[in-house]
C-alpha positions as CSV (number, residue, x, y, z in Angstrom):
1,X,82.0,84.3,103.8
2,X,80.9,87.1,101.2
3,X,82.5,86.2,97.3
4,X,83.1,89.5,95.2
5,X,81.6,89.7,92.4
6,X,83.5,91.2,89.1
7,X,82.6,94.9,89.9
8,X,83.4,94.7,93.2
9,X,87.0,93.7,92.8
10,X,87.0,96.5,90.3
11,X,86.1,98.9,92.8
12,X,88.2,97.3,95.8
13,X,91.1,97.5,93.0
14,X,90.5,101.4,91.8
15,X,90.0,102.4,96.2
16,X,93.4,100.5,96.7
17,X,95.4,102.3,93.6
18,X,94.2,105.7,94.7
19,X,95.0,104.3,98.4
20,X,98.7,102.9,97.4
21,X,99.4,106.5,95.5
22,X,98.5,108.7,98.5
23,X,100.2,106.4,100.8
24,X,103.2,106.6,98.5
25,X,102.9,110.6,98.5
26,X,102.7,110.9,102.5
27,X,105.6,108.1,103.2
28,X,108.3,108.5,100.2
29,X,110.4,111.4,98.8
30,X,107.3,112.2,96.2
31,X,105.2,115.0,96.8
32,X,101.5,114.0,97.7
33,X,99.8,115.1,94.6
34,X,102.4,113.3,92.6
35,X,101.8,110.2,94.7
36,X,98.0,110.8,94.5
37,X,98.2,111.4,90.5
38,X,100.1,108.4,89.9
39,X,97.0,106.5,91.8
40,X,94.5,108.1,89.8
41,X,96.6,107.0,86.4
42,X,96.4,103.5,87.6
43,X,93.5,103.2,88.7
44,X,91.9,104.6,85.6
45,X,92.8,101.2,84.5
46,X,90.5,99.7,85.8
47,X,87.9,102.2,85.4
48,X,88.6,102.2,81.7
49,X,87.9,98.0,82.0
50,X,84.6,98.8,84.2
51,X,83.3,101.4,82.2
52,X,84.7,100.7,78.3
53,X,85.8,97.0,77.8
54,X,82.8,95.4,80.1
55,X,80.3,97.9,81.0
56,X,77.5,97.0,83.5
57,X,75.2,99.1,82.2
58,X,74.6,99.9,78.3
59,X,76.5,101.9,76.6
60,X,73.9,104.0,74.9
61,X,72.7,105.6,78.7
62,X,73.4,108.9,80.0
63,X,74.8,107.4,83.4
64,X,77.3,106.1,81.7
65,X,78.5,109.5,79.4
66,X,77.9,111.3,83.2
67,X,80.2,108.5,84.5
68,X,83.1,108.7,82.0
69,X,83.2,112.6,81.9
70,X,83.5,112.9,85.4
71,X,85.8,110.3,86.0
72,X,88.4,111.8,83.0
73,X,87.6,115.4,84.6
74,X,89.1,114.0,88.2
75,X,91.5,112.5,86.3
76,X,92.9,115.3,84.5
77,X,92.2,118.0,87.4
78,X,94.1,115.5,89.9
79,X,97.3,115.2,87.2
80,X,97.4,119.1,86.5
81,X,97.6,119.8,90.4
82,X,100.3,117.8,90.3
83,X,101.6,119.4,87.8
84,X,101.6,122.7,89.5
């Protein structure tokens, strides 16, 4: 049997939020970018504990500045096309 290690249940945990939201927006009353923005606020959760609060990588790299600008760039193109 394969154990997860820390990262991975991060990622299995950001994949399901995003998941959860855009099953939400197909099967409820929500539209699907509202259902699909709500995923991508909680699962910035967990990137903000993968990439701020316990980094795998240091700090001081350009993967990791590349990393959180794209990540708050999905983030905030996902929330204003729900907006719209």
């Amino acid at each position: 049997m394969c154990r997860l290690g820390y990262y991975d249940k991060l990622l299995v945990a950001i994949a399901g939020s995003l998941a959860l939201g855009i099953a939400i927006g197909l099967t409820a009353s929500v539209a699907f970018l509202s259902g699909l923005a709500a995923g991508a606020i909680v699962a910035t959760i967990f990137v903000y504990e993968a990439m701020f609060r316990n980094p795998p990588i240091p700090t001081e790299s350009a993967q990791y500045r590349a990393a959180a600008v794209a990540w708050h760039a999905f983030l905030v193109v996902t929330i204003v096309a729900a907006a719209i």
